[in-house]
C-alpha positions as CSV (number, residue, x, y, z in Angstrom):
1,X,0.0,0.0,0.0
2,X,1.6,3.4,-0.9
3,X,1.8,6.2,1.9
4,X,1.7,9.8,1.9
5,X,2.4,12.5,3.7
6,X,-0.4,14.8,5.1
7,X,0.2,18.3,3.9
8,X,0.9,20.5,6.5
9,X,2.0,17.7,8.9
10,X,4.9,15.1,9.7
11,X,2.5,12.4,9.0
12,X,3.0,9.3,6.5
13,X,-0.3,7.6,6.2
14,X,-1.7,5.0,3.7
15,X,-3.4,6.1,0.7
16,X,-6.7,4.0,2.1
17,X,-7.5,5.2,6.2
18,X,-10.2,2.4,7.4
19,X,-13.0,4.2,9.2
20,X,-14.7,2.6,12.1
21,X,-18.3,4.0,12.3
22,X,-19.8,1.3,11.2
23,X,-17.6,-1.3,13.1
24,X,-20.1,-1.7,16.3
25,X,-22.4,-3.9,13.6
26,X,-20.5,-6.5,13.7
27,X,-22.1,-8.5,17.2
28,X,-18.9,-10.2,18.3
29,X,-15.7,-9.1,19.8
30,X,-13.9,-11.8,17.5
31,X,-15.4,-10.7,14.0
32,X,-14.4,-6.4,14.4
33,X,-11.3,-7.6,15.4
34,X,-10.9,-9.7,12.6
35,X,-12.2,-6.7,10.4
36,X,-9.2,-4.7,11.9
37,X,-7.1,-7.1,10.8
38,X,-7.7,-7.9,7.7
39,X,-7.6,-4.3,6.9
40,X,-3.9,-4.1,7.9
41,X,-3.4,-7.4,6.4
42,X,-4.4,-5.6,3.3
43,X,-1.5,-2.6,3.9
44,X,-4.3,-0.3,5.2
45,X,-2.5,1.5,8.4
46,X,-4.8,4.5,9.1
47,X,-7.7,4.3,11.2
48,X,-10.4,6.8,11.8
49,X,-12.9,6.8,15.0
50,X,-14.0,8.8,17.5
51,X,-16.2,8.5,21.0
52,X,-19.3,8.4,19.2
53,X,-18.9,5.5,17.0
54,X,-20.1,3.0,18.9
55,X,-21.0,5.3,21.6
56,X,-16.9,4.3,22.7
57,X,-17.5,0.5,21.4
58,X,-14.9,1.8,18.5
59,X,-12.2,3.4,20.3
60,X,-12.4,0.0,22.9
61,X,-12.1,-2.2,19.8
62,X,-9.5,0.0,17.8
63,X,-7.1,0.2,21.2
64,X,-7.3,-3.7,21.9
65,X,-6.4,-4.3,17.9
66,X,-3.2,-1.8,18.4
67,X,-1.8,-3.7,21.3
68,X,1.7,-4.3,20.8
69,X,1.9,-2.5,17.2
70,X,0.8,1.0,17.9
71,X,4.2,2.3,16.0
72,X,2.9,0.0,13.2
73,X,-0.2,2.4,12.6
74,X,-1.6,5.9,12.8
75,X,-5.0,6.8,14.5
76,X,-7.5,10.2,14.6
77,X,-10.3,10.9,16.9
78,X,-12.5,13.3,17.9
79,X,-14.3,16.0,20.1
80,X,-17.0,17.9,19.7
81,X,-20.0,14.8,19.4
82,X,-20.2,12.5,22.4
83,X,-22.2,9.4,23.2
84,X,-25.6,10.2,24.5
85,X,-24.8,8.4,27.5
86,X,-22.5,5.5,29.4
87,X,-21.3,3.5,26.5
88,X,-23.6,0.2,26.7
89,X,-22.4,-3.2,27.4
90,X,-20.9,-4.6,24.0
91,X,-22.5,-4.2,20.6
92,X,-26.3,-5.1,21.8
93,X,-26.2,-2.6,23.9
94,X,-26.0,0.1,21.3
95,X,-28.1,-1.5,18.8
96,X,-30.6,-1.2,21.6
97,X,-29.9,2.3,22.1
98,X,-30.2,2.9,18.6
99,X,-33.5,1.3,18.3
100,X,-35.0,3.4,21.2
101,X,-33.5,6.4,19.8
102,X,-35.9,5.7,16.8
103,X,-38.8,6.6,19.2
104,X,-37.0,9.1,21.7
105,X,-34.2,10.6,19.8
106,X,-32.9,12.1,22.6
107,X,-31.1,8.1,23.4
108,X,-29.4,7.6,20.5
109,X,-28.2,11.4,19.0
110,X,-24.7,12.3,19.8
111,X,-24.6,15.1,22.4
112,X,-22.6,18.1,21.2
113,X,-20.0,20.2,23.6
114,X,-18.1,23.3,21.8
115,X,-16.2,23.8,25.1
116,X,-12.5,23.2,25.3
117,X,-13.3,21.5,28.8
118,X,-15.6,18.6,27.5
119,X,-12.8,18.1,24.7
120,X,-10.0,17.7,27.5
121,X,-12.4,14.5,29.6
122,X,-13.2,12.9,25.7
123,X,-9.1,13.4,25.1
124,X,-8.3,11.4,28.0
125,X,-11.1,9.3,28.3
126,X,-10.5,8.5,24.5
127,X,-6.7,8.1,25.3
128,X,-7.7,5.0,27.7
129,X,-10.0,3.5,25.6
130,X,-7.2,3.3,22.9
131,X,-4.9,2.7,25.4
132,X,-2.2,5.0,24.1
133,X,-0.5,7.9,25.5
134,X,-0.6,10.1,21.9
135,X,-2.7,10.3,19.3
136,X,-1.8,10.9,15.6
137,X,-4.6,12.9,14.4
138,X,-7.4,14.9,16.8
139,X,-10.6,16.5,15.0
140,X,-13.4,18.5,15.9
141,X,-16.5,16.8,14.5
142,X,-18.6,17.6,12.2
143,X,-18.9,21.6,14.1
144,X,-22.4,23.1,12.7
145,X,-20.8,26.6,12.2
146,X,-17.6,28.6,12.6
147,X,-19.4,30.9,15.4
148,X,-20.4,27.8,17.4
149,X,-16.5,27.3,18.0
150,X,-14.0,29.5,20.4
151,X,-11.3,28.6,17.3
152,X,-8.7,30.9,19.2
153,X,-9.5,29.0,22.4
154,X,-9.3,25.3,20.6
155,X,-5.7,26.2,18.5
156,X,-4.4,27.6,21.7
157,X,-5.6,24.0,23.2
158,X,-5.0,21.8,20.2
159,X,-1.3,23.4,20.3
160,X,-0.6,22.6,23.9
161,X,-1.8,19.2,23.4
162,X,1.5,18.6,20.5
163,X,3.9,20.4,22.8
164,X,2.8,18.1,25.4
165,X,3.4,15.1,22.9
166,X,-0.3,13.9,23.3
167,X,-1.0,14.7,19.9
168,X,0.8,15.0,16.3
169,X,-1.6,16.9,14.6
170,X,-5.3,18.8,14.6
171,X,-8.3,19.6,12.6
172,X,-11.7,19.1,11.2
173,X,-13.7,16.9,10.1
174,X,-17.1,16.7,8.8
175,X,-18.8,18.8,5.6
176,X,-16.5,21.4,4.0
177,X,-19.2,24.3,3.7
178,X,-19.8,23.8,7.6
179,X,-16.3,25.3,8.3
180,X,-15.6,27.1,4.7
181,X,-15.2,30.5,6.6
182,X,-11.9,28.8,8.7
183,X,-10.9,27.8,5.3
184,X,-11.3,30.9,3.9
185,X,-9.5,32.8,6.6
186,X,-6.4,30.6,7.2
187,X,-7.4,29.9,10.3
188,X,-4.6,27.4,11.6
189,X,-7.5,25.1,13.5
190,X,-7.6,23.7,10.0
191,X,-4.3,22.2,10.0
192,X,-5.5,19.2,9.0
193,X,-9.0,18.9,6.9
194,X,-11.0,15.8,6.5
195,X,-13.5,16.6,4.4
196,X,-16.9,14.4,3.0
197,X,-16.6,14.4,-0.6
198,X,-18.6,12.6,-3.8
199,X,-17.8,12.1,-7.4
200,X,-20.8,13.6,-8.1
201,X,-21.3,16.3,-5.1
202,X,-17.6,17.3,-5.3
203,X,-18.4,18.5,-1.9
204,X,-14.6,19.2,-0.9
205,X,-14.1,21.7,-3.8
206,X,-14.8,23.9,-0.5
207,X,-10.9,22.6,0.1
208,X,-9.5,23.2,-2.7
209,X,-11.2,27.0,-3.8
210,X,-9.3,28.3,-0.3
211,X,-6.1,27.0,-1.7
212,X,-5.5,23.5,0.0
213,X,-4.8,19.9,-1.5
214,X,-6.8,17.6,-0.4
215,X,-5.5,16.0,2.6
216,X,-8.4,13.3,4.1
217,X,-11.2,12.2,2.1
218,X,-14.6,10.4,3.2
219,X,-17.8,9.1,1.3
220,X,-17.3,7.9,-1.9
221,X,-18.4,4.7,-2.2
222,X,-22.0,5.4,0.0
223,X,-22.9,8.4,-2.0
224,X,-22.4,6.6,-5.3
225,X,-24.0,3.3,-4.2
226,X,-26.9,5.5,-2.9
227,X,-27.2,6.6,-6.7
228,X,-27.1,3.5,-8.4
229,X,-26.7,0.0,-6.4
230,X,-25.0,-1.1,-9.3
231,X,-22.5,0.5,-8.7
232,X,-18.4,-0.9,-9.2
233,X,-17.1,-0.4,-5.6
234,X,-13.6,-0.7,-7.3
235,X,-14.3,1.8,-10.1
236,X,-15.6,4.4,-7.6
237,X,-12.6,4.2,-5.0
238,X,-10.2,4.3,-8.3
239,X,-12.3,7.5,-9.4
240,X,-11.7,8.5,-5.7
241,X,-7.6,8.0,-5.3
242,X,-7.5,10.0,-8.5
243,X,-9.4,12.7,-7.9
244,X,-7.9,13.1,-4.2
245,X,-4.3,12.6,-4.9
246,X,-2.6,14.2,-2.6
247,X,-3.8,13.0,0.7
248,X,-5.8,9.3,1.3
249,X,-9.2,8.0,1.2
250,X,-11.4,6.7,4.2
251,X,-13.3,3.9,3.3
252,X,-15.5,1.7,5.9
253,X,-17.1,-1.8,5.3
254,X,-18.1,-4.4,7.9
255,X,-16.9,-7.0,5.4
256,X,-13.4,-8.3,5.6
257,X,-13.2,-10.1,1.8
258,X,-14.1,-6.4,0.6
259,X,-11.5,-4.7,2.4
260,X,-9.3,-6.7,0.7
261,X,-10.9,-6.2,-2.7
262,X,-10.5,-2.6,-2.5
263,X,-7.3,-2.6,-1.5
264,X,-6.1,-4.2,-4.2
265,X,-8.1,-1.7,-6.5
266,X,-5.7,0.8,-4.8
267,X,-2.9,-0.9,-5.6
């Protein structure tokens, strides 16, 4: 698998990040696990997560995979979206969450905190789920607007946090228009952009009209197979490397055979 390095950073990541969102819908311990393997099996050494996939199932997962060979990868989280509450007892628990959040929504939506104090408890409490010490990659998610933000406050944070040697590198992540005006500015709280994207949408042109490469890309493959379930997964994530070709492409499956299928398609 070919790496690159993240504009704007010291970071060599794989062309293909594995995203673990969806990894809580696999019922057993054994099989995301597996997942996790197979996806480095396939040369895929970035992973993407954050304290609301899962409702912390994720990061619990992700930090018992990277035992013993947390040199061997790099790893991004998040503040800003938080579990609705405790995170439940394995994977049933948050399916059943989910499913009461159907009727109440209240139970399953992530509860949001633009305050540089609840991102200090999620960066340590996120740190021991991983069980690491640092963290590659930290991103606010998915903020709803610039002025929801104290962006001063959070670079002033965010830069205390590398100094400290807790983390490598900051940003955002979530839908380019959301924090176009930070783009716009060169405001440094967008060190690192991770930006949904679609061949169609071309969503993180947002990225690239202030002046920046693309650095992280997300979406591909469910907005295209949302438009025609037809669809060649390999086509789309070729289409995808080459229109994002300067940073790598986060792709998320619950299905180990396709992890390896698209990697090869990188390749």
């Amino acid at each position: 698998m070919q790496t690159v390095r993240i504009d704007q950073t010291d970071l060599d990541v794989s062309r293909l990040g594995f995203g673990t969102a969806s990894l809580h819908h696999l019922p057993l311990v054994r099989g995301r696990r597996s997942l996790l393997e197979a996806a480095l099996d396939a040369g895929i050494t970035h992973f993407d997560t954050s304290p609301y996939y899962g409702y912390g199932l994720a990061e619990k997962d992700l930090g018992r995979f990277m035992r013993g060979r947390r040199s061997a990868v790099t790893v991004a989280t998040k503040v800003g979206l938080y579990p609705p509450g405790p995170t439940p007892f394995g994977a049933a628990g948050v399916w059943a969450r989910k499913a009461l959040g159907r009727v109440v929504r209240s139970l399953a939506a992530p509860r949001e905190d633009w305050t540089v104090a609840a991102a200090e408890r999620s960066l340590h409490q996120s740190l021991k789920r991983l069980g690491t010490d640092y963290l590659d990659i930290l991103f606010l998610h998915e903020p709803p607007r610039p002025e929801s933000v104290a962006a001063d406050d959070f670079l002033a944070w965010f830069e205390a946090q590398r100094a400290g040697g807790v983390i490598r590198a900051w940003g955002v992540s979530g839908e380019s228009r959301s924090y176009s005006a930070w783009l716009n500015a060169g405001h440094r709280i967008v060190q690192v952009v991770q930006a949904r994207d679609s061949l169609d949408g071309r969503e993180a042109d947002a990225v690239t009209a202030a002046g920046r490469p693309l650095q992280l890309t997300y979406g591909y493959l469910g907005a295209a197979m949302r438009a025609d379930a037809s669809v060649c997964a390999r086509d789309v994530l070729r289409r995808a490397l080459e229109r994002n070709r300067t940073g790598a492409v986060i792709i998320s499956t619950r299905r180990a055979e396709r992890v390896a299928d698209l990697a090869e398609a990188a390749a």
